[in-house]
MOPAC internal coordinates of N, CA, C and O (Angstrom, degrees):
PM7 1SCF
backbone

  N    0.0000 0     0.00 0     0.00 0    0    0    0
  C    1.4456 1     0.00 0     0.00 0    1    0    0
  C    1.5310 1   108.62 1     0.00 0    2    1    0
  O    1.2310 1   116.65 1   -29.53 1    3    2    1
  N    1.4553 1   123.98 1   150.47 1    3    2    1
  C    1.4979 1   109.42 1  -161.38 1    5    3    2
  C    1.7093 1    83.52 1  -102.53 1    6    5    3
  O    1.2310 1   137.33 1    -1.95 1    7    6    5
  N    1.6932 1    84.04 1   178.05 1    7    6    5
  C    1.7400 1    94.66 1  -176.15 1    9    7    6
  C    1.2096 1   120.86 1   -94.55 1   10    9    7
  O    1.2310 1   113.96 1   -44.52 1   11   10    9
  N    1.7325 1   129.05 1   135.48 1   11   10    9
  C    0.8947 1   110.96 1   176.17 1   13   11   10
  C    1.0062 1   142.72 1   -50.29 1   14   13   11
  O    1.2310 1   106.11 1   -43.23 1   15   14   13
  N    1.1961 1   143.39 1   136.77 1   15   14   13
  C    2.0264 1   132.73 1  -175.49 1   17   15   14
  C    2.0065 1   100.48 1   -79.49 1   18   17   15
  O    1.2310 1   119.03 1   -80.34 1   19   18   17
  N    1.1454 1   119.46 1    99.66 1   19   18   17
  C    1.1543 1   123.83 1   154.18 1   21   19   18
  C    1.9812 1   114.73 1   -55.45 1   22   21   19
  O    1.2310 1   130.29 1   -42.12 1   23   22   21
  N    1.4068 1    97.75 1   137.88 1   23   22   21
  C    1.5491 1   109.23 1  -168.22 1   25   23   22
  C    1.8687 1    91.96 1  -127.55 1   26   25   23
  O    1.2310 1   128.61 1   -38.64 1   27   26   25
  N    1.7022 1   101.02 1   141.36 1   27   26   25
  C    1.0062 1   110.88 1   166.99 1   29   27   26
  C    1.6079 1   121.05 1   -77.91 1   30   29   27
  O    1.2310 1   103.16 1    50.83 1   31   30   29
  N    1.2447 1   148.54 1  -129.17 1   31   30   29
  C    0.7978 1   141.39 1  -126.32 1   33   31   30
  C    2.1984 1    93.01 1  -150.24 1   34   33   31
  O    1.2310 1   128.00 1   119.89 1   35   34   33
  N    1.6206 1   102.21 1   -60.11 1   35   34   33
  C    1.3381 1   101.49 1   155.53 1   37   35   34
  C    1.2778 1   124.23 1   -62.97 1   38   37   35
  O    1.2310 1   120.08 1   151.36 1   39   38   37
  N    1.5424 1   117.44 1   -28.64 1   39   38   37
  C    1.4740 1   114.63 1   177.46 1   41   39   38
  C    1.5811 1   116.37 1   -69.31 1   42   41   39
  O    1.2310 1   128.35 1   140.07 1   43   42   41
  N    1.1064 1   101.53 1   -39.93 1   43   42   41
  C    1.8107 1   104.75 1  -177.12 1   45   43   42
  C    1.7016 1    93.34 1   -90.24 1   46   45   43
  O    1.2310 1    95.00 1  -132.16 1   47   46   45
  N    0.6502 1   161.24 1    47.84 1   47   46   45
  C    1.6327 1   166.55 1   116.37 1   49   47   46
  C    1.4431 1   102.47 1   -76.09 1   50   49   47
  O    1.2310 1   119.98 1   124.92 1   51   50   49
  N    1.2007 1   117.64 1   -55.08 1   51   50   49
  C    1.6170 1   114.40 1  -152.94 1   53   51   50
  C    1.4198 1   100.99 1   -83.53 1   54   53   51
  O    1.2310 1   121.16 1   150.37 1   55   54   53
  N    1.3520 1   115.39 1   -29.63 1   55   54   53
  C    1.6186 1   135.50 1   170.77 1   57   55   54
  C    2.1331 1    95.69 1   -55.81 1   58   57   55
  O    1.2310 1   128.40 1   100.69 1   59   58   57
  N    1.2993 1   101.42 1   -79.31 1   59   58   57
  C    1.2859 1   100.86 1  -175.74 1   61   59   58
  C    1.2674 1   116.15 1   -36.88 1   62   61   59
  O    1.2310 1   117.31 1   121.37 1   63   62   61
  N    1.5944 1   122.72 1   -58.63 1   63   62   61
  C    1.6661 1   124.47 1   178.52 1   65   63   62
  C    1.5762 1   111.17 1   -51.86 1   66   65   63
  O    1.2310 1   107.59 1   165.51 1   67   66   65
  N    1.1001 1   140.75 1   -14.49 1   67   66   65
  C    1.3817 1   128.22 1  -140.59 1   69   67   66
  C    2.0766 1    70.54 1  -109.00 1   70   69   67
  O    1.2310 1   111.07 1   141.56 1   71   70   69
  N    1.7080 1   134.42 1   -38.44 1   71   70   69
  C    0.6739 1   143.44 1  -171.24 1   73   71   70
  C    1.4513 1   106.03 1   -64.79 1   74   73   71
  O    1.2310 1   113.85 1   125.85 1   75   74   73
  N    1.0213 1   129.25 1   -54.15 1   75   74   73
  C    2.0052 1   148.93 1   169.45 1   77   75   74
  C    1.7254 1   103.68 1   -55.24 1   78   77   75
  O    1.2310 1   124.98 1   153.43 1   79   78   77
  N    1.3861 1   108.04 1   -26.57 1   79   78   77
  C    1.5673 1   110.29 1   162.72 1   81   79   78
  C    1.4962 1   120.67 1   -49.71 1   82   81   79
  O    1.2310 1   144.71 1    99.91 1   83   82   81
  N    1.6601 1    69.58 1   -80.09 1   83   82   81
  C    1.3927 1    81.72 1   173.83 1   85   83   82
  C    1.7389 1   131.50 1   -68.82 1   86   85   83
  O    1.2310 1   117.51 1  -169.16 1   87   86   85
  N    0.7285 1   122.35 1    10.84 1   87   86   85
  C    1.6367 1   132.30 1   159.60 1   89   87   86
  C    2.0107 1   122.45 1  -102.74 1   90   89   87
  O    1.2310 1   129.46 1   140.69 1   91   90   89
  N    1.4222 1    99.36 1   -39.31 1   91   90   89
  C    1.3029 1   102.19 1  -174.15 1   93   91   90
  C    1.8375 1   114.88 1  -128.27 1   94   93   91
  O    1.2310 1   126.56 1  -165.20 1   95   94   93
  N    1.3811 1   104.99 1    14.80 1   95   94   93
  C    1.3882 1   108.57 1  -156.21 1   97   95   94
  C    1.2104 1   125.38 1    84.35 1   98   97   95
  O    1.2310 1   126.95 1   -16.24 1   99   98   97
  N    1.7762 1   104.24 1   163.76 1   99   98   97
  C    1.1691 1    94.75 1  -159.00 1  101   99   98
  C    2.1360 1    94.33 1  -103.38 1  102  101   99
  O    1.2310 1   125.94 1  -167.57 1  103  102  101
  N    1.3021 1   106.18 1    12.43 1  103  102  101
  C    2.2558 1    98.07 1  -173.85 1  105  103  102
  C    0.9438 1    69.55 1   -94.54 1  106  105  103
  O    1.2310 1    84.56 1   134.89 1  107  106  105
  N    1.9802 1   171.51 1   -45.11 1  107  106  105
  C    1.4887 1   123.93 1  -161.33 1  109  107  106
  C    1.3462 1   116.69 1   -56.08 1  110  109  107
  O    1.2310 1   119.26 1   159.29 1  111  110  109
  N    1.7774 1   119.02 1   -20.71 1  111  110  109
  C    1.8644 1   100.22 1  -144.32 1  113  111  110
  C    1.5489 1    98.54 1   -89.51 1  114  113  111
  O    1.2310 1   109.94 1  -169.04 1  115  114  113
  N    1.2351 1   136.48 1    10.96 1  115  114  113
  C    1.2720 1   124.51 1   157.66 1  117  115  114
  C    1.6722 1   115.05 1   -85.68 1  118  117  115
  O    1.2310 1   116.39 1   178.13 1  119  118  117
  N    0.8826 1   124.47 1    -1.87 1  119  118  117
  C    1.5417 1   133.50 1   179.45 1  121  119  118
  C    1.5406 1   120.61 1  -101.45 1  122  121  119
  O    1.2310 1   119.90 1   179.16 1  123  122  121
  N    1.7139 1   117.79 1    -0.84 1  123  122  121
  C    0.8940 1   126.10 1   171.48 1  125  123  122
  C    1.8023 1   135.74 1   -59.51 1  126  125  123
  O    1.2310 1   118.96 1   -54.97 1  127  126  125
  N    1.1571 1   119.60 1   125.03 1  127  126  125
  C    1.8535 1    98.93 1   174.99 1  129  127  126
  C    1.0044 1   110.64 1  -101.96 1  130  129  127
  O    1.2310 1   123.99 1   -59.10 1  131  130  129
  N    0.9364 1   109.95 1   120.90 1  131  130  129
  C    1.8984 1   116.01 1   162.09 1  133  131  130
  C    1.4916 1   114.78 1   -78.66 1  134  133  131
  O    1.2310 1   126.46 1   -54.16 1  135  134  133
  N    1.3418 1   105.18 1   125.84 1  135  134  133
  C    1.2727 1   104.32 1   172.40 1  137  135  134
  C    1.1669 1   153.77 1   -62.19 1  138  137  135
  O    1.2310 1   109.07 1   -59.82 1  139  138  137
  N    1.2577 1   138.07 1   120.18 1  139  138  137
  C    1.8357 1   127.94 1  -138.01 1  141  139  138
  C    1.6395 1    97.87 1   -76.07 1  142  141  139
  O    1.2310 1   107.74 1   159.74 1  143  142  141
  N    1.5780 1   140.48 1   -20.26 1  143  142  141
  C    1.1146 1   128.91 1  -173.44 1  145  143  142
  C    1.5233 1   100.01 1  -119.50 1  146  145  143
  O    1.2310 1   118.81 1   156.35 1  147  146  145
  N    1.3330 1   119.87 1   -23.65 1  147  146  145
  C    2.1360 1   105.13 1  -178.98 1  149  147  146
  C    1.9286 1    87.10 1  -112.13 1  150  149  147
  O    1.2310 1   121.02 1  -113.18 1  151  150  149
  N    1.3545 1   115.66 1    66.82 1  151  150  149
  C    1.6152 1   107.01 1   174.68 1  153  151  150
  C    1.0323 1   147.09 1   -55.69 1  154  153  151
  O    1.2310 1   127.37 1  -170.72 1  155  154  153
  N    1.5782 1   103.42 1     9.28 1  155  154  153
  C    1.3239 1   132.91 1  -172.24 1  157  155  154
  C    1.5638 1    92.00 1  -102.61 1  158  157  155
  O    1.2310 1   111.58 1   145.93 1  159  158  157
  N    1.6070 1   133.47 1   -34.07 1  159  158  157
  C    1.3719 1   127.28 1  -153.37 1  161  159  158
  C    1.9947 1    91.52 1  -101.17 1  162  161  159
  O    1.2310 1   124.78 1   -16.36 1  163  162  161
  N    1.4383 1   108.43 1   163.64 1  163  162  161
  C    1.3733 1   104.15 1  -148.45 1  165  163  162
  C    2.0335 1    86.90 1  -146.87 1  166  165  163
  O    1.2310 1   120.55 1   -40.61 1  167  166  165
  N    1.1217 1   116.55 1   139.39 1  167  166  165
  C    1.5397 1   116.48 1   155.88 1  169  167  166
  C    1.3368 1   114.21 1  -147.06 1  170  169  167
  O    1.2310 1   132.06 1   -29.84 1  171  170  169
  N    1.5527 1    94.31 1   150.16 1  171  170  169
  C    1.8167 1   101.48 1   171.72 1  173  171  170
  C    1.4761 1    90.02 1  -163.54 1  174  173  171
  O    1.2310 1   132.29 1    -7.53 1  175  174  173
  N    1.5441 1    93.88 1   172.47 1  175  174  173
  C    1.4144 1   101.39 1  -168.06 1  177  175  174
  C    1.8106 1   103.12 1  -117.70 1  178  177  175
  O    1.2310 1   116.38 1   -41.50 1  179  178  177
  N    0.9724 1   124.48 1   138.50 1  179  178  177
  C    1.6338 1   122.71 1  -164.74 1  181  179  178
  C    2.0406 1    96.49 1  -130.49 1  182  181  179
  O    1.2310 1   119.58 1   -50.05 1  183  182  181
  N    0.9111 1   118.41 1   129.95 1  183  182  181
  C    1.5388 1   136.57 1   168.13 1  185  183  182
  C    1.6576 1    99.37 1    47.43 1  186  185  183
  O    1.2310 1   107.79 1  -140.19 1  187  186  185
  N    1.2863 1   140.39 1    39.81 1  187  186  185
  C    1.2929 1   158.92 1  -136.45 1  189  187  186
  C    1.7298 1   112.45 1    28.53 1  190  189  187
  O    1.2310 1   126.37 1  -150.48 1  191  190  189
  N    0.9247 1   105.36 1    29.52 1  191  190  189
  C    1.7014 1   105.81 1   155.86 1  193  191  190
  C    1.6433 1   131.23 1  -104.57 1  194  193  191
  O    1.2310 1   124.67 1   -48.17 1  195  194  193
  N    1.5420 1   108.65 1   131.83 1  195  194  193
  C    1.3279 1   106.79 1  -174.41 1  197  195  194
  C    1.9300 1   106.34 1   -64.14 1  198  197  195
  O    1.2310 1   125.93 1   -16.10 1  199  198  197
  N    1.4085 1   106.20 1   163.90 1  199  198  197
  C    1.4231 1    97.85 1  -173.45 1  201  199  198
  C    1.8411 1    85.19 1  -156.47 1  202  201  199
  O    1.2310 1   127.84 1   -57.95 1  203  202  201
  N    1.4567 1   102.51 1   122.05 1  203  202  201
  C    1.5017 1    91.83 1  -179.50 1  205  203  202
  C    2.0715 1    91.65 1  -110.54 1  206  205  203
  O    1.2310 1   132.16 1    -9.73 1  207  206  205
  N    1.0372 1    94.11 1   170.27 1  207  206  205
  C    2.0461 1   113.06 1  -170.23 1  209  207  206
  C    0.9085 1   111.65 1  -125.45 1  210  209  207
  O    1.2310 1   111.91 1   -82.60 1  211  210  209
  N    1.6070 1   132.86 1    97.40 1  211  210  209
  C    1.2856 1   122.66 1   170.51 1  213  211  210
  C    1.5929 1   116.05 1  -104.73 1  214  213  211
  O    1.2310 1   125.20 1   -36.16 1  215  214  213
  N    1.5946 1   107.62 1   143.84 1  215  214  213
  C    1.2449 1    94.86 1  -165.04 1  217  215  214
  C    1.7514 1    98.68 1  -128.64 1  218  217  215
  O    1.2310 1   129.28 1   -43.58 1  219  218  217
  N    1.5241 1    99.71 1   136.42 1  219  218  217
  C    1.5239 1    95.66 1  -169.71 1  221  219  218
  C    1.6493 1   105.43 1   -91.43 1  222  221  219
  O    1.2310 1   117.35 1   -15.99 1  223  222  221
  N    1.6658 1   122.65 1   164.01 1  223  222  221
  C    0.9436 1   114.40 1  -160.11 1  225  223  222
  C    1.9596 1    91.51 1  -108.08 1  226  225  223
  O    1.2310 1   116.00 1  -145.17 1  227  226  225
  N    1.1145 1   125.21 1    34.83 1  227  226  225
  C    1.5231 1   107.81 1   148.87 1  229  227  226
  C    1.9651 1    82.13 1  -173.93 1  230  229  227
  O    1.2310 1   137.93 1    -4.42 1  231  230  229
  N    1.8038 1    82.87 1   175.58 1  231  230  229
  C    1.5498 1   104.05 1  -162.97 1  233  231  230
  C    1.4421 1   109.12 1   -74.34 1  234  233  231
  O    1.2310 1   107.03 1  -151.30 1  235  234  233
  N    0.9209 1   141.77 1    28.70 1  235  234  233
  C    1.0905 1   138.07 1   163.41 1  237  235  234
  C    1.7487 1   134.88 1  -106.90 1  238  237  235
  O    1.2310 1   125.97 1   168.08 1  239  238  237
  N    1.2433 1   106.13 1   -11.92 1  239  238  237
  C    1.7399 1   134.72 1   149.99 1  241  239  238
  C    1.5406 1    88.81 1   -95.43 1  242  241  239
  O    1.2310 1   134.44 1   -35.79 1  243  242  241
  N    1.4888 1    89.69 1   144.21 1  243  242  241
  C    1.5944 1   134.28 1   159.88 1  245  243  242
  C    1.7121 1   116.92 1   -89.23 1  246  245  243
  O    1.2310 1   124.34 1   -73.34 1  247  246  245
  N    1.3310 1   109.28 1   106.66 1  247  246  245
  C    1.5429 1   121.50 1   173.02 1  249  247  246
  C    1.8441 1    90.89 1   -37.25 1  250  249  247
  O    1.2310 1   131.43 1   -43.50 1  251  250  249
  N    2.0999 1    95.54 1   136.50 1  251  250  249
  C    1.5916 1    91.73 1   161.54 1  253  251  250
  C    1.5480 1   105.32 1  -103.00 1  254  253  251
  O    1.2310 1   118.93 1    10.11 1  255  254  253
  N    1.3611 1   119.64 1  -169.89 1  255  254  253
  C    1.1632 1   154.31 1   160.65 1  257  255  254
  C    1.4670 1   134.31 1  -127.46 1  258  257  255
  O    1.2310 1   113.11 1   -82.64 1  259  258  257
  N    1.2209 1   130.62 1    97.36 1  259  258  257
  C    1.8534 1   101.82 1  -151.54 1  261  259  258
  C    1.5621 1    67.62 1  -142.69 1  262  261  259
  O    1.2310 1   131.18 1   -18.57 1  263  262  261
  N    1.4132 1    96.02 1   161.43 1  263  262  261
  C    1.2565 1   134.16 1  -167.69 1  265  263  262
  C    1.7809 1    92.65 1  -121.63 1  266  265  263
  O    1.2310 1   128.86 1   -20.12 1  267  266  265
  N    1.8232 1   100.53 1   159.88 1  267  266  265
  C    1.7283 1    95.19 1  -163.29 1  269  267  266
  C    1.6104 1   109.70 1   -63.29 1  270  269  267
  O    1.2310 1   121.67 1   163.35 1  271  270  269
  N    1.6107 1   114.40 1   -16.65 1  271  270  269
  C    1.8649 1    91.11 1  -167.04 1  273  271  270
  C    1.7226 1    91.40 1   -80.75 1  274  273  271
  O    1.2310 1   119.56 1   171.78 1  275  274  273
  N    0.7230 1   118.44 1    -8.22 1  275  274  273
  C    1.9566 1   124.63 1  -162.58 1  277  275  274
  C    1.7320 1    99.91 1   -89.33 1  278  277  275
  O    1.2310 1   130.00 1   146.45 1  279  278  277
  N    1.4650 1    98.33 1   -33.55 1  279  278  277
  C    1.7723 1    96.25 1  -177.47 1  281  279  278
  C    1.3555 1    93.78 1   -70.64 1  282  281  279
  O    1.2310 1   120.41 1    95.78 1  283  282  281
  N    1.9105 1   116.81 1   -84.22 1  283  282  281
  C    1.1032 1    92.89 1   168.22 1  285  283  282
  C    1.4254 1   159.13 1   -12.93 1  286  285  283
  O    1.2310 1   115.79 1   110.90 1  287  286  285
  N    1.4527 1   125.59 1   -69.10 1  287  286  285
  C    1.5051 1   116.87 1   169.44 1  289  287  286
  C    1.5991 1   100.94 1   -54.96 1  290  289  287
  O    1.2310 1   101.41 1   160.89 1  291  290  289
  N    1.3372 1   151.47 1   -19.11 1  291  290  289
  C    1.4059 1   124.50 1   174.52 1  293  291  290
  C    1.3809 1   111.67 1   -85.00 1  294  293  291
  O    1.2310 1   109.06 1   160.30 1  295  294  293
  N    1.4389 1   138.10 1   -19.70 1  295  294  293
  C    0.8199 1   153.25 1  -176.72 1  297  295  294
  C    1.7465 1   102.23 1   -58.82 1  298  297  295
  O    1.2310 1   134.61 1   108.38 1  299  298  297
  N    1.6204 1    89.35 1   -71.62 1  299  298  297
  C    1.5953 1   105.57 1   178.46 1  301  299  298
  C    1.5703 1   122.39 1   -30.44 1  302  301  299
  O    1.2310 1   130.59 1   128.06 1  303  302  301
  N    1.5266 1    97.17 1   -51.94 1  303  302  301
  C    1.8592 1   122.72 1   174.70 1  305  303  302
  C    0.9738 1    84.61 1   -57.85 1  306  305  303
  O    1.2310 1   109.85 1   116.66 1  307  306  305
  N    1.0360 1   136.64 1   -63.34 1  307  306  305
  C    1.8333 1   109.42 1  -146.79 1  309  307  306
  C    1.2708 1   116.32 1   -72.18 1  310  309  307
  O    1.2310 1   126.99 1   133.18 1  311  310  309
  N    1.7226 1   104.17 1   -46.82 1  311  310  309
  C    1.5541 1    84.89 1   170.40 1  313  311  310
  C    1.5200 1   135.74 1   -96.45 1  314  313  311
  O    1.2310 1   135.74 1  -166.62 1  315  314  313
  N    1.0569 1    87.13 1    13.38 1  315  314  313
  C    2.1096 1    96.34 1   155.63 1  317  315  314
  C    1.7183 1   117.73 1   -63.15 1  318  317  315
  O    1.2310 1   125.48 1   141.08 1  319  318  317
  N    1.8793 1   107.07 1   -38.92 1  319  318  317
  C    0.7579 1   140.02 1   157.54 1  321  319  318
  C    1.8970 1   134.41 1   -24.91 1  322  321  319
  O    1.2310 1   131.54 1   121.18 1  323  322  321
  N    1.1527 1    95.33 1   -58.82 1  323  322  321
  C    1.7944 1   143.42 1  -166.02 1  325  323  322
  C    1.7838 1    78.41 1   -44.96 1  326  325  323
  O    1.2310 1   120.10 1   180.00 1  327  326  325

């Protein structure tokens, strides 16, 4: 089985944006914030919709894109989850 490619921190950002491209265009992904404590989790707001960015730290997860009812219900799961 091959190895996963571990990604730093700019790498899984630039991975995630190229993903927010392709879903919402590519003039939001300079307007993005990354969050100073989950730096992997990402928001911006696109045509007045929230849009959060998650970016995984190797190639084997798929960067998300979720929109607020989508953050929410995963949010919810998880900590039903907990």
């Amino acid at each position: 089985m091959p190895q996963t490619r571990r990604l730093d921190d700019d790498q899984a950002h630039r991975r995630a944006l190229r993903e927010l491209a392709d879903r919402a265009g590519s003039e939001c992904c300079a307007d993005v914030c990354w969050d100073p404590v989950h730096q992997l989790q990402g928001h911006v707001d696109v045509d007045g919709r929230h849009l959060v960015v998650i970016a995984p730290r190797d190639d084997e997860h798929r960067p998300l894109v979720l929109d607020d009812a989508e953050w929410d219900a995963l949010r919810r799961g998880c900590v039903a989850a907990a």
